[in-house]
Structure formats: C-alpha cells, structure tokens
N, CA, C and O atoms as a Tinker XYZ file with bonds, in Angstrom:
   476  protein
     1  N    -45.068000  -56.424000   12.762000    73     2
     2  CA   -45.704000  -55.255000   13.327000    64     1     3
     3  C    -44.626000  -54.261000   13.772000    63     2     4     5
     4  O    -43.824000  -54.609000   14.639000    81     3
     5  N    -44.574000  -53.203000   13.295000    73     3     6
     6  CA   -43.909000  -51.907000   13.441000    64     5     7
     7  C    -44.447000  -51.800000   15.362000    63     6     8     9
     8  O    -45.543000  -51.955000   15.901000    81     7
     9  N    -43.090000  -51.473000   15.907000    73     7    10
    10  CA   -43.267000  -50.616000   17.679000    64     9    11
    11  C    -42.630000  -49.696000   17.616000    63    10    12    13
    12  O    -41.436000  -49.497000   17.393000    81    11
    13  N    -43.785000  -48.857000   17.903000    73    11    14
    14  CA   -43.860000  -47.179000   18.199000    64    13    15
    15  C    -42.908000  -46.957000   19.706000    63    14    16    17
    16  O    -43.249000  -47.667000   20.652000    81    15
    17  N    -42.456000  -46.582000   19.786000    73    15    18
    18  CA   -42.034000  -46.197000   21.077000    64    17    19
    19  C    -42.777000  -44.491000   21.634000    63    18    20    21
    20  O    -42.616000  -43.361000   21.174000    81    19
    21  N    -43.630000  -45.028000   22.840000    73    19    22
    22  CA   -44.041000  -43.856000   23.462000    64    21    23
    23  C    -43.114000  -42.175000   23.824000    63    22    24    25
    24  O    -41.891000  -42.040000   23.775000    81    23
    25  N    -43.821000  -41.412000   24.065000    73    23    26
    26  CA   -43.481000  -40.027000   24.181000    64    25    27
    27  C    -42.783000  -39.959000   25.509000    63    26    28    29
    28  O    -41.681000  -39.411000   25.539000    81    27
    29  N    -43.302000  -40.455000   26.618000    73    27    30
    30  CA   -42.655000  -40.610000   27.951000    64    29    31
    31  C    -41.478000  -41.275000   27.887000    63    30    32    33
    32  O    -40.477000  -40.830000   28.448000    81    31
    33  N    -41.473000  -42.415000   27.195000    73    31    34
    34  CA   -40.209000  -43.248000   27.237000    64    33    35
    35  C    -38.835000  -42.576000   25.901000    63    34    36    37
    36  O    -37.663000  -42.948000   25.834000    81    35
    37  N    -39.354000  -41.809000   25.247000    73    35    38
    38  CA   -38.499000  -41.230000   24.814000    64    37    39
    39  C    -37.633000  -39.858000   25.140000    63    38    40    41
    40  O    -36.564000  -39.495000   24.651000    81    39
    41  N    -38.643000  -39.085000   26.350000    73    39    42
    42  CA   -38.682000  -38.184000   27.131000    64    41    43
    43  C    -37.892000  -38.937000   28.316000    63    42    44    45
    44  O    -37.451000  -38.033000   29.025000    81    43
    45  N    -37.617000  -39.842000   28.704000    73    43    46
    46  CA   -36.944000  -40.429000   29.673000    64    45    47
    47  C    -35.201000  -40.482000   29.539000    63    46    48    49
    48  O    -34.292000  -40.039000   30.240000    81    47
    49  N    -35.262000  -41.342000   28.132000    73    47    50
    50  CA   -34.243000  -41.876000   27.190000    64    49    51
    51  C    -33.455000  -40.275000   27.187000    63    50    52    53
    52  O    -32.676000  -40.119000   28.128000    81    51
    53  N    -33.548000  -39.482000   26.540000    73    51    54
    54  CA   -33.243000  -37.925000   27.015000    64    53    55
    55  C    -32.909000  -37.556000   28.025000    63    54    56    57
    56  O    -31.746000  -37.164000   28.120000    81    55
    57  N    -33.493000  -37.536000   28.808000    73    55    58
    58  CA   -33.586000  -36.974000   30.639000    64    57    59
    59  C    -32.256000  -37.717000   30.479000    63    58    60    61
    60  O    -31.374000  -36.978000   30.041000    81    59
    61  N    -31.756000  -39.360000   30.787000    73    59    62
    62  CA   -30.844000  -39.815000   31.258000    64    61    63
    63  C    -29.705000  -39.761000   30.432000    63    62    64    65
    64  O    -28.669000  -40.381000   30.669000    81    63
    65  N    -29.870000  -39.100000   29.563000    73    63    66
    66  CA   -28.130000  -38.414000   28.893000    64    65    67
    67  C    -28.336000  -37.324000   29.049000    63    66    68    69
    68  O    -27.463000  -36.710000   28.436000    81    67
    69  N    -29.289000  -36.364000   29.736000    73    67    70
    70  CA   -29.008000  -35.255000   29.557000    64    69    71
    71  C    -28.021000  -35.021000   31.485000    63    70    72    73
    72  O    -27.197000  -34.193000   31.873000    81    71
    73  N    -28.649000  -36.137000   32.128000    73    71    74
    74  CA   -28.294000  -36.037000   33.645000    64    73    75
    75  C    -26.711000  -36.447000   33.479000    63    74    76    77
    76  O    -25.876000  -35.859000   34.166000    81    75
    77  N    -26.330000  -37.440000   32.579000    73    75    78
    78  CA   -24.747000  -38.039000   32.407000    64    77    79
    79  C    -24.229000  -37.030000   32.368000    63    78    80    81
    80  O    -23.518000  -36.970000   33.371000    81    79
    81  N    -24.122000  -35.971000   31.682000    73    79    82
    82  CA   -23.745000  -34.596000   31.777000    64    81    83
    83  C    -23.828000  -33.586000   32.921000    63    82    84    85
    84  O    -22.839000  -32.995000   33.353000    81    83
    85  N    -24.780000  -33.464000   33.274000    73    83    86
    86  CA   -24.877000  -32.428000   34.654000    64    85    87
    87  C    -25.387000  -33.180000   35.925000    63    86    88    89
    88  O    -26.056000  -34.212000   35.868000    81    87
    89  N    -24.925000  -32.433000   37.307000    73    87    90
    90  CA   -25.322000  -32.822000   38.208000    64    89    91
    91  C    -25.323000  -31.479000   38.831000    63    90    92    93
    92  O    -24.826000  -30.461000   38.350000    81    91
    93  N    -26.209000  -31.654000   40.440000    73    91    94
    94  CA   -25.911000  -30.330000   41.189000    64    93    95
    95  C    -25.382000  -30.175000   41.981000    63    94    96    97
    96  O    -25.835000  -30.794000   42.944000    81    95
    97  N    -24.386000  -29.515000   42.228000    73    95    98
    98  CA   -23.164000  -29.547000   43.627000    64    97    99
    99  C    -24.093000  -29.025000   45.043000    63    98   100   101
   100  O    -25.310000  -29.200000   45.108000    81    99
   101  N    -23.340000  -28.409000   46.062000    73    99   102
   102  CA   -23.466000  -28.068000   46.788000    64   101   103
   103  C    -23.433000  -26.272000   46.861000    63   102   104   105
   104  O    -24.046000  -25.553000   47.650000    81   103
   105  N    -22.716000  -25.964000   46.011000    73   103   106
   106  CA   -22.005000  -24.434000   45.147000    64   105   107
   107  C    -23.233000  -24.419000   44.265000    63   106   108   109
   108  O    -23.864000  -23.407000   44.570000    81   107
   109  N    -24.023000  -25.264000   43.054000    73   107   110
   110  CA   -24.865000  -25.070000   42.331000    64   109   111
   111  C    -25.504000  -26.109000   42.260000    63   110   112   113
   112  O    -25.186000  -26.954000   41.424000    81   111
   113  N    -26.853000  -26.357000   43.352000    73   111   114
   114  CA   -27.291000  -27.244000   43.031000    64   113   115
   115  C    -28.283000  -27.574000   41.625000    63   114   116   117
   116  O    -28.102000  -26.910000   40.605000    81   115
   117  N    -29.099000  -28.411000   41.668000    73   115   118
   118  CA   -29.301000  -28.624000   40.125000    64   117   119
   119  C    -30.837000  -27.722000   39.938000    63   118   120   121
   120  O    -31.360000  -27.649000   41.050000    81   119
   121  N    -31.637000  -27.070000   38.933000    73   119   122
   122  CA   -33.110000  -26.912000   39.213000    64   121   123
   123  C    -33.688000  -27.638000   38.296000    63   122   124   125
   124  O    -33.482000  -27.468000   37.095000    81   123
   125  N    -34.686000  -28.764000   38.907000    73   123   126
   126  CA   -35.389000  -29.455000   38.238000    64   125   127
   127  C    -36.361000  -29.076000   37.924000    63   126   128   129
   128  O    -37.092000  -28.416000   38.662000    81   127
   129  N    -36.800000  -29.598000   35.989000    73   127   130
   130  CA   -38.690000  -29.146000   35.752000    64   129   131
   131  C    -39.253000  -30.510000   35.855000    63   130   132   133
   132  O    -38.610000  -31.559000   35.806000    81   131
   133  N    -40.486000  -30.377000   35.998000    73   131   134
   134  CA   -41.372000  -31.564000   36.083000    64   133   135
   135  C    -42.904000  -30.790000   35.079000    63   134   136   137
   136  O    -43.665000  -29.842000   35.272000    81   135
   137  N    -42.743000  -31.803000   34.045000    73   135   138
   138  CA   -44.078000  -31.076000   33.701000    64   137   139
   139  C    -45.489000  -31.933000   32.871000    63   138   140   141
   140  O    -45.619000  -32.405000   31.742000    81   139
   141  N    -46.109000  -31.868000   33.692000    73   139   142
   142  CA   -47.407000  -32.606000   33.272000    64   141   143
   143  C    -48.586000  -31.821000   32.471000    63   142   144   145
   144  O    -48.230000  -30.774000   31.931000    81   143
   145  N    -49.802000  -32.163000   32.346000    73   143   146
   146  CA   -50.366000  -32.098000   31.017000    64   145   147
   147  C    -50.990000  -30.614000   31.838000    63   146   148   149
   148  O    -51.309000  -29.523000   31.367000    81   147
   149  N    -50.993000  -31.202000   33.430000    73   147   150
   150  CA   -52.275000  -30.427000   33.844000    64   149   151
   151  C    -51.590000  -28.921000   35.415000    63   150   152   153
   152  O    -52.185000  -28.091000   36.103000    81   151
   153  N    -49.867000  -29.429000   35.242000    73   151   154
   154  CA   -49.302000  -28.478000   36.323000    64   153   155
   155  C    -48.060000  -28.889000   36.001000    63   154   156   157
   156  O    -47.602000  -29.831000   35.355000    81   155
   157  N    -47.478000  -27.688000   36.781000    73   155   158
   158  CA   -45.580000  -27.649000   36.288000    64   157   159
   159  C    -44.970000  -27.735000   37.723000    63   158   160   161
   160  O    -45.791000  -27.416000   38.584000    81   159
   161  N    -43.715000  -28.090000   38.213000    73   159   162
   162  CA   -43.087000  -28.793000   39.123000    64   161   163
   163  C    -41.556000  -28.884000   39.488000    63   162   164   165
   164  O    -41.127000  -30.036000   39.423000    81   163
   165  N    -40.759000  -28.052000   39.810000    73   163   166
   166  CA   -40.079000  -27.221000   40.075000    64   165   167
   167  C    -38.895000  -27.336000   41.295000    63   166   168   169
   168  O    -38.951000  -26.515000   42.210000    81   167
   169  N    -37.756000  -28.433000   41.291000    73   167   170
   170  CA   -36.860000  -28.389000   42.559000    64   169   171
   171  C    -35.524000  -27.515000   42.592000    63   170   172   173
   172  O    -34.843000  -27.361000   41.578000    81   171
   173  N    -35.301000  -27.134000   43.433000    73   171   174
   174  CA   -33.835000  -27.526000   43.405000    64   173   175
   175  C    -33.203000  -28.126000   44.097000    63   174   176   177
   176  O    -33.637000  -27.974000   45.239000    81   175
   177  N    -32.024000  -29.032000   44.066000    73   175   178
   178  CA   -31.872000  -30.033000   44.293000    64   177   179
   179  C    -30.377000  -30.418000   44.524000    63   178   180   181
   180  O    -29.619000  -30.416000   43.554000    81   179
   181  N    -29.951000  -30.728000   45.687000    73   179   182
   182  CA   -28.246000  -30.860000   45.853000    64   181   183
   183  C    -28.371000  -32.556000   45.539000    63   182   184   185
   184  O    -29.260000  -33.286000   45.978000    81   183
   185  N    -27.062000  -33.025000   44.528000    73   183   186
   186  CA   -27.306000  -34.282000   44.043000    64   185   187
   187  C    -25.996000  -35.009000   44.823000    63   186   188   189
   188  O    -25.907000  -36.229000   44.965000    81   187
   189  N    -25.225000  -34.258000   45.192000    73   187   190
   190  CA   -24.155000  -34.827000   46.410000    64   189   191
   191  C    -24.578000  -35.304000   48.073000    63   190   192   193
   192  O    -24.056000  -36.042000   48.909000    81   191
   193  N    -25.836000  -34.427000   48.024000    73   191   194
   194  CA   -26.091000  -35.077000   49.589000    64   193   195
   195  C    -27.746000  -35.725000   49.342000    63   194   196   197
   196  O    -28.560000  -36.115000   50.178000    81   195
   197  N    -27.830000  -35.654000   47.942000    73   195   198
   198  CA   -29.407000  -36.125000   47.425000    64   197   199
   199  C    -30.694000  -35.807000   47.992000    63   198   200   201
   200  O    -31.744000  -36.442000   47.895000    81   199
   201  N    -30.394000  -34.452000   48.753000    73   199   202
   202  CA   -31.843000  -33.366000   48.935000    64   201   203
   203  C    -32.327000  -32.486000   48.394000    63   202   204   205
   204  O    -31.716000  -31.604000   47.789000    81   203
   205  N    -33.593000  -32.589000   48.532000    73   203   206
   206  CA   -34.156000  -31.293000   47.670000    64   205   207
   207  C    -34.175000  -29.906000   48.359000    63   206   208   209
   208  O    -34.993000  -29.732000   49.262000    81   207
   209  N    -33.501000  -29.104000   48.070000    73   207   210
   210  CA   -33.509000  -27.910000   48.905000    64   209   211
   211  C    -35.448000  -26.959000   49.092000    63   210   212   213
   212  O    -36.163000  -26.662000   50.050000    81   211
   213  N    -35.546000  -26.824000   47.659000    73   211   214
   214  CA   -36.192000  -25.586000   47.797000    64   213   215
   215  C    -37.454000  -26.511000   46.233000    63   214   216   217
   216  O    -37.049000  -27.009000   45.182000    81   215
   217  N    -38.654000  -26.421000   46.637000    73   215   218
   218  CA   -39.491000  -26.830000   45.656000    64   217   219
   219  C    -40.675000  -25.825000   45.547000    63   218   220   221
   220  O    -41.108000  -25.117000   46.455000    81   219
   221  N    -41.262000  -25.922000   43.840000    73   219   222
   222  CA   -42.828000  -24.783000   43.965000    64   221   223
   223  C    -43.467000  -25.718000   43.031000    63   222   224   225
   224  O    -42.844000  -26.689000   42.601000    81   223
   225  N    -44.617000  -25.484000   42.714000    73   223   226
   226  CA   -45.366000  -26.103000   41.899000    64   225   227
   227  C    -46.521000  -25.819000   42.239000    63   226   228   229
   228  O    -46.866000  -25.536000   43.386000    81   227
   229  N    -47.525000  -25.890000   40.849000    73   227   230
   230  CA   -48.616000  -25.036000   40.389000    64   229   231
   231  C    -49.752000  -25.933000   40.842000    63   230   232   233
   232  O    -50.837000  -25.965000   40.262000    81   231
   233  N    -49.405000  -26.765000   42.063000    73   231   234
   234  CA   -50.697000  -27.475000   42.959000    64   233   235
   235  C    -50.435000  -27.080000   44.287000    63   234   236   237
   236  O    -51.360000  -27.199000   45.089000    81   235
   237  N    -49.116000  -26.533000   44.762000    73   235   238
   238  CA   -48.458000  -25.893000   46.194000    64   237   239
   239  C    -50.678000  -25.022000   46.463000    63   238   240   241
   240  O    -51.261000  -24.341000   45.619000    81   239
   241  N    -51.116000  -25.356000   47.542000    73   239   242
   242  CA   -51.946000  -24.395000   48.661000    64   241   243
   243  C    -50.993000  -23.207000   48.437000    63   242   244   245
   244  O    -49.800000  -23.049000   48.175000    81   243
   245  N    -52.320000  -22.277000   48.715000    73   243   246
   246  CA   -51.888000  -20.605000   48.334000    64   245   247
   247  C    -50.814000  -19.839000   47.548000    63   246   248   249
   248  O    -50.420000  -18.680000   47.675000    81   247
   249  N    -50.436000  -20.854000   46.666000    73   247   250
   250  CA   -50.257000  -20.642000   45.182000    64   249   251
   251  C    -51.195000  -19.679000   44.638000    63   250   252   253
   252  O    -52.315000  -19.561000   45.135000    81   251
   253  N    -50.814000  -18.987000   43.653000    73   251   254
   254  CA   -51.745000  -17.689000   42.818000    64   253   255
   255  C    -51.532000  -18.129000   41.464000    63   254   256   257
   256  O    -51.193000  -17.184000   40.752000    81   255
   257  N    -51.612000  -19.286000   40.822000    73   255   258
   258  CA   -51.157000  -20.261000   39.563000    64   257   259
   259  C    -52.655000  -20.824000   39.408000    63   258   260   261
   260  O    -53.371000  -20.985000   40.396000    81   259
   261  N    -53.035000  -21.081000   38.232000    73   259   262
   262  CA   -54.153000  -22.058000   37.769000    64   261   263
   263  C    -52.979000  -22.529000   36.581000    63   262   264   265
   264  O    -52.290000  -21.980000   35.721000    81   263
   265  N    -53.272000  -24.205000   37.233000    73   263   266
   266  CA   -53.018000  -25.119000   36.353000    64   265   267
   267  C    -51.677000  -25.009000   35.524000    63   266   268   269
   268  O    -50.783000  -24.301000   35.988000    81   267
   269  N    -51.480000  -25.680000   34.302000    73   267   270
   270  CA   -50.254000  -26.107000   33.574000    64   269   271
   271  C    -50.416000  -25.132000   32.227000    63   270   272   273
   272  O    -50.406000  -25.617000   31.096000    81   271
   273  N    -50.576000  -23.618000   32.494000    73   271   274
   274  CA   -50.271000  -23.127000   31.303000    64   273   275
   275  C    -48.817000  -22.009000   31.352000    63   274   276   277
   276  O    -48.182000  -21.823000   32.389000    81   275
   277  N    -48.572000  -21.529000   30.378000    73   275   278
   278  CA   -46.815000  -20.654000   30.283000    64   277   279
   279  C    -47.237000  -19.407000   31.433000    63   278   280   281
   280  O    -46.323000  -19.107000   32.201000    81   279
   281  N    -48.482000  -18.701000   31.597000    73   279   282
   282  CA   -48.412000  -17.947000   33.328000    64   281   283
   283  C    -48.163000  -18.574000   34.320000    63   282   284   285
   284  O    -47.319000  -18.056000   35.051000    81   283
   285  N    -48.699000  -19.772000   34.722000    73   283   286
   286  CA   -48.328000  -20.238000   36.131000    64   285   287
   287  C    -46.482000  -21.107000   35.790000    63   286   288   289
   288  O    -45.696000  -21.435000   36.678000    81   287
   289  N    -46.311000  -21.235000   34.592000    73   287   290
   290  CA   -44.865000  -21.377000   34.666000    64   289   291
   291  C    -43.908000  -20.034000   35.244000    63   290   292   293
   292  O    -42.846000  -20.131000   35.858000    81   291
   293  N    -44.583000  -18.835000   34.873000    73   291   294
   294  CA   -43.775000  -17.876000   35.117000    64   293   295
   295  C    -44.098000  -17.627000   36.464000    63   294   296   297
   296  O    -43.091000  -17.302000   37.093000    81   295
   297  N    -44.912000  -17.652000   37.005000    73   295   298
   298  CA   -45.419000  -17.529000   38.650000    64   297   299
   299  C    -44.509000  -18.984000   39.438000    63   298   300   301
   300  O    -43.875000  -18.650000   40.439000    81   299
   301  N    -44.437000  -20.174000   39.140000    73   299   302
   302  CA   -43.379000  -21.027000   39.486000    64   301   303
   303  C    -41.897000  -20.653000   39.760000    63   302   304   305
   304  O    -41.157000  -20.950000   40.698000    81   303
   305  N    -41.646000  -19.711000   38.353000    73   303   306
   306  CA   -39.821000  -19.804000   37.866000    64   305   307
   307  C    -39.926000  -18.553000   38.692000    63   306   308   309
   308  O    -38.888000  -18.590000   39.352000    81   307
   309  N    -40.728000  -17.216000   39.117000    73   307   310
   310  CA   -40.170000  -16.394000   40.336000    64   309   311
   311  C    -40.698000  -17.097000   41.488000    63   310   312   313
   312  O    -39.667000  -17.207000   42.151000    81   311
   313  N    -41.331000  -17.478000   41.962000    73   311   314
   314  CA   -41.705000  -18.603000   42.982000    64   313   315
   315  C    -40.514000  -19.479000   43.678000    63   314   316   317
   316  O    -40.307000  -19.558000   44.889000    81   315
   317  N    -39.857000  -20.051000   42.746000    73   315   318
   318  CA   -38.495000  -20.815000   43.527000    64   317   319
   319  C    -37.470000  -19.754000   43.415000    63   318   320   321
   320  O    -36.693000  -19.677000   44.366000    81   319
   321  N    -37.339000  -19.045000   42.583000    73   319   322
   322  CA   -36.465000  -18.178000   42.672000    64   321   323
   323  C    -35.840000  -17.607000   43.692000    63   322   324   325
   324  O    -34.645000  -17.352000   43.844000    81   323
   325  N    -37.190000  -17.346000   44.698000    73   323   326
   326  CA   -37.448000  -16.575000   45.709000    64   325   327
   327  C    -36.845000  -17.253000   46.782000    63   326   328   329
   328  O    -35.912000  -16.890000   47.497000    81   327
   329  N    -37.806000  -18.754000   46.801000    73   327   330
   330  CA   -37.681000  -19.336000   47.798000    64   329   331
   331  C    -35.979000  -19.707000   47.778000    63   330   332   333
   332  O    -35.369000  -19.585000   48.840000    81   331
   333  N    -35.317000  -20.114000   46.667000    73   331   334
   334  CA   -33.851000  -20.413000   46.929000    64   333   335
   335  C    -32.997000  -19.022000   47.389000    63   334   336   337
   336  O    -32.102000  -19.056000   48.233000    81   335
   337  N    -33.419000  -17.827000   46.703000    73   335   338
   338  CA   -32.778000  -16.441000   47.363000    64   337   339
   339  C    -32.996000  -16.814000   48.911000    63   338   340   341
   340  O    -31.930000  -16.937000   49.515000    81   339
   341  N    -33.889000  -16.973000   49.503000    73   339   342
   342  CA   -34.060000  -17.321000   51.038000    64   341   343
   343  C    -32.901000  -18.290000   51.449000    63   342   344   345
   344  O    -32.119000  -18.049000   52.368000    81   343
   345  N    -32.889000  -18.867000   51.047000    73   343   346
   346  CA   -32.166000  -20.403000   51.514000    64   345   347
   347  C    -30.590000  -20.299000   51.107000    63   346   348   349
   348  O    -29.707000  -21.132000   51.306000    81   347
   349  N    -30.483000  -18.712000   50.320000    73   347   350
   350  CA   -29.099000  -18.407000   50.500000    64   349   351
   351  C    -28.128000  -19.272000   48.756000    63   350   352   353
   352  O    -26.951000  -19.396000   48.417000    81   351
   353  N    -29.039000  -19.529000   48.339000    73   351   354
   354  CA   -29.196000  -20.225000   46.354000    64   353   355
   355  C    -28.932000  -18.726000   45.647000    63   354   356   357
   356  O    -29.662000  -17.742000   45.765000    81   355
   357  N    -27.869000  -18.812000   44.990000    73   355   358
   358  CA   -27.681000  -17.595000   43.964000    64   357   359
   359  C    -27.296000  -18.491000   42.728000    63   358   360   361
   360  O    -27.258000  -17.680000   41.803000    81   359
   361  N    -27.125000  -19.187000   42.444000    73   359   362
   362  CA   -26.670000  -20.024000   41.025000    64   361   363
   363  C    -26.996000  -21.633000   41.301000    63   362   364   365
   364  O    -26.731000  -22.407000   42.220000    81   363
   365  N    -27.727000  -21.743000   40.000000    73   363   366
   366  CA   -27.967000  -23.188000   39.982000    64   365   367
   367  C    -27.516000  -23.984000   38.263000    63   366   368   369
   368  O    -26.896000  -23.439000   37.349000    81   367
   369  N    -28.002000  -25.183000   38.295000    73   367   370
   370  CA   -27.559000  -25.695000   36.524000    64   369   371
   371  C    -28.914000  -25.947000   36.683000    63   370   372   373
   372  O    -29.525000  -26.130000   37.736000    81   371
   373  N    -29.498000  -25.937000   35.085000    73   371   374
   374  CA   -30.876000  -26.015000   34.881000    64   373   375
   375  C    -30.935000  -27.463000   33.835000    63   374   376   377
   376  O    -30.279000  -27.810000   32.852000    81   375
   377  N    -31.981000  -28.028000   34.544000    73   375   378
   378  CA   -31.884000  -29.654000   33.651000    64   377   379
   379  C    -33.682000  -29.576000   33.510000    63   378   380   381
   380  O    -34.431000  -29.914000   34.427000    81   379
   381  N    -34.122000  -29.088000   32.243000    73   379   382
   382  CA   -34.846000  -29.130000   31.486000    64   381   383
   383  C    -35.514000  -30.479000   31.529000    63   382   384   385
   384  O    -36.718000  -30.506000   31.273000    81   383
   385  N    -34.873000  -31.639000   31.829000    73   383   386
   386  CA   -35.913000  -33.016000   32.341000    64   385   387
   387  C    -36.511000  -33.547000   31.493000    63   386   388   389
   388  O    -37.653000  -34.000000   31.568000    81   387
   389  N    -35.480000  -33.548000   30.195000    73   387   390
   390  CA   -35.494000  -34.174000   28.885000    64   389   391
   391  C    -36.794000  -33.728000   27.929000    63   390   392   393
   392  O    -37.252000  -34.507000   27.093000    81   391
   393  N    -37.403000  -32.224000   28.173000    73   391   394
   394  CA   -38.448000  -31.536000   27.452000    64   393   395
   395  C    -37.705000  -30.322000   26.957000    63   394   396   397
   396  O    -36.826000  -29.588000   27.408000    81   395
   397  N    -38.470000  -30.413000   25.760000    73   395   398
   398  CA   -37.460000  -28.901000   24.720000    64   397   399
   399  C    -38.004000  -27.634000   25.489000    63   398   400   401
   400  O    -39.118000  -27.325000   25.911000    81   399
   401  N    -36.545000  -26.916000   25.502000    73   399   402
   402  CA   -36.414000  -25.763000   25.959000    64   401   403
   403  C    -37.372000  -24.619000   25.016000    63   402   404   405
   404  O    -37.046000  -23.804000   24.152000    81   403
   405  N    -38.464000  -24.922000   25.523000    73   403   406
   406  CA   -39.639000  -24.095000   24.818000    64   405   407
   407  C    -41.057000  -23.984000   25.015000    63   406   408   409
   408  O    -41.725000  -24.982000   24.745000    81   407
   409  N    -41.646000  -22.943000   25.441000    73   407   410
   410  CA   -43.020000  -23.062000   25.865000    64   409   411
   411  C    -43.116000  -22.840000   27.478000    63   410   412   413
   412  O    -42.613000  -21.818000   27.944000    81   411
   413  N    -43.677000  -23.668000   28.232000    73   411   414
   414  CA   -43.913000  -23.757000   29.776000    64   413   415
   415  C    -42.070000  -23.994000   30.210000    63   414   416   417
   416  O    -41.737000  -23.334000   31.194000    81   415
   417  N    -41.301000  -24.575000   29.769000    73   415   418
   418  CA   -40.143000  -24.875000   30.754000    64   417   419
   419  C    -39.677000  -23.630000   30.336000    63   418   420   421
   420  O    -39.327000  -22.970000   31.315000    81   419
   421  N    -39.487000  -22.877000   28.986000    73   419   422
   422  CA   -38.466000  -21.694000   28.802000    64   421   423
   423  C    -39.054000  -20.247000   29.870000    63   422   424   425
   424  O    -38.344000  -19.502000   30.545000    81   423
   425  N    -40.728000  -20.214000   29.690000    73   423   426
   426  CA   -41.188000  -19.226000   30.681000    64   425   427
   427  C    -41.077000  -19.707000   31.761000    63   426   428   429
   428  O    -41.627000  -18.837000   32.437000    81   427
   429  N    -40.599000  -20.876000   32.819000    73   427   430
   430  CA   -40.227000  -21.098000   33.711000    64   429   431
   431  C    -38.816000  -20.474000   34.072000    63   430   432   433
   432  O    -38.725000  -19.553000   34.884000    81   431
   433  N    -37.703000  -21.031000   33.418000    73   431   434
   434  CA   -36.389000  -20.326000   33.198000    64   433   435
   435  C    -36.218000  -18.916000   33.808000    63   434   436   437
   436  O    -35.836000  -18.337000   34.825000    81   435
   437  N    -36.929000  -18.632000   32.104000    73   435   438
   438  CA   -36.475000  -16.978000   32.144000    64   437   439
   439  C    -37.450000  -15.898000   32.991000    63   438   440   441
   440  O    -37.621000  -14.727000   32.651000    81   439
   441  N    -38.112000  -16.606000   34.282000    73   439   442
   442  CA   -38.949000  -16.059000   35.049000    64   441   443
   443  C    -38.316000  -16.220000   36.349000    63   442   444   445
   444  O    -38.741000  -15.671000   37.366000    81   443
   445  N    -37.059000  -17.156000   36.298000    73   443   446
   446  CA   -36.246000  -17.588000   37.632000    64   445   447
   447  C    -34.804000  -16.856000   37.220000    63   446   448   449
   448  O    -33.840000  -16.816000   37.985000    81   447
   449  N    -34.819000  -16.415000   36.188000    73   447   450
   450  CA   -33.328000  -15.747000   35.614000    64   449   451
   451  C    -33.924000  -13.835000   35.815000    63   450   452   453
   452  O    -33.288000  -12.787000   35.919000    81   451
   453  N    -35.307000  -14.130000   35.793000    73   451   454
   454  CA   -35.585000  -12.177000   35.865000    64   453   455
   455  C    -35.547000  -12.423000   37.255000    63   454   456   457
   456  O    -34.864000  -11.715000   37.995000    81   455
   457  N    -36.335000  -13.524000   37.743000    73   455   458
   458  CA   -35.848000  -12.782000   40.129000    64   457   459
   459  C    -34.598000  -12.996000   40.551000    63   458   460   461
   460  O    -34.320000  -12.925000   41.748000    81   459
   461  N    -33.585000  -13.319000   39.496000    73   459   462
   462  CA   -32.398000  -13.284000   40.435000    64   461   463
   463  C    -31.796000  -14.212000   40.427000    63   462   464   465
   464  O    -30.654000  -14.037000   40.852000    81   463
   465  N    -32.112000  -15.562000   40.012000    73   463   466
   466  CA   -31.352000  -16.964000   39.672000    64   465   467
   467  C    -30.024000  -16.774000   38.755000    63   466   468   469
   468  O    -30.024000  -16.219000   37.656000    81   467
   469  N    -29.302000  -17.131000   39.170000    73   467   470
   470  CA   -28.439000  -17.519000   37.694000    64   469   471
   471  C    -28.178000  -18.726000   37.282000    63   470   472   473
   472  O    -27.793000  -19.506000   38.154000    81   471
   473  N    -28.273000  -19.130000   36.180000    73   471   474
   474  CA   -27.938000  -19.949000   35.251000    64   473   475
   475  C    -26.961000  -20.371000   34.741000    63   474   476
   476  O    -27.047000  -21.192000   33.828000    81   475
C-alpha cells in the first residue's frame, strides 16, 4: 500500500527548514502567518526572549475582517502593521509558515509593507 503523506505534515516539514534559516532578533523580530481554512493569524514575535510582541487576526473582537478570504488578509497585514508602528517595530523578517507566498499570505505582506513595515 502506497502512504500519502498529508498537506499539514508537509506544510510543517517546510515551516521547519524554512525556521533553520531565519529567526527574529530583538532589532527584527520575526512576523508570523498562521492560516486556516476559515481565518488568518498574524504575530510578531522576538525569538531571543520567546515573546510575542504584537498579534491581529481575523477572529480579534472589533475587527472589521469577515473570515479567511485575501480582504481580511489585507485588513490583518495593515492591522499589525499598525499595532507594531505603536510598539516602536519598524523592520521585521517575514516567515511565511511553510505556505507559498501567494494568495491570502502575499495580500497579507504587501498590506504590512504599504503601512509602513519593512521587510
């Protein structure tokens, strides 16, 4: 019998070479995506003192987002944007979270790169 290996577990397998490579300092911490079928999920994240600074996501109360489609990604990616401009965040590394840079994570991105993030 042929084993398939699932979509999550190959989406994982990814994630953890893509993290061997980057981490987030204190100078740039990291911005994490999280993205499910039904909402998108959004940190940033210092990986030296292992806190999450600044988080949004498209289930956050008084959110202006419905659900997991490429608008409430873009309402997310200026959403933290914002919130890390507050918290004094001008540059972060972006770890995509082993999903192709396309669709909901890229209008996340380039919606945190138009308020002011850098990349």
């Amino acid at each position: 019998m042929i084993h398939k290996t699932e979509k999550k577990q190959i989406r994982e397998r990814i994630h953890r070479r893509i993290r061997r490579k980057l981490s987030g300092s204190t100078e740039r911490p990291r911005l994490a995506v999280f993205r499910s079928v039904a909402h998108i999920y959004a940190q940033v994240i210092d990986d030296t003192k292992g806190t999450t600074l600044v988080s949004a996501s498209s289930v956050d109360k008084g959110g202006k987002t419905n659900g997991g489609n490429v608008a409430a990604a873009k309402a997310i990616g200026k959403a933290i944007a914002e919130k890390a401009k507050e918290k004094g965040i001008k540059s972060v590394v972006f770890d995509r979270g082993g999903y192709q840079y396309h669709g909901r994570v890229k209008a996340l991105a380039d919606a945190a790169r138009a308020a002011g993030l850098e990349f």
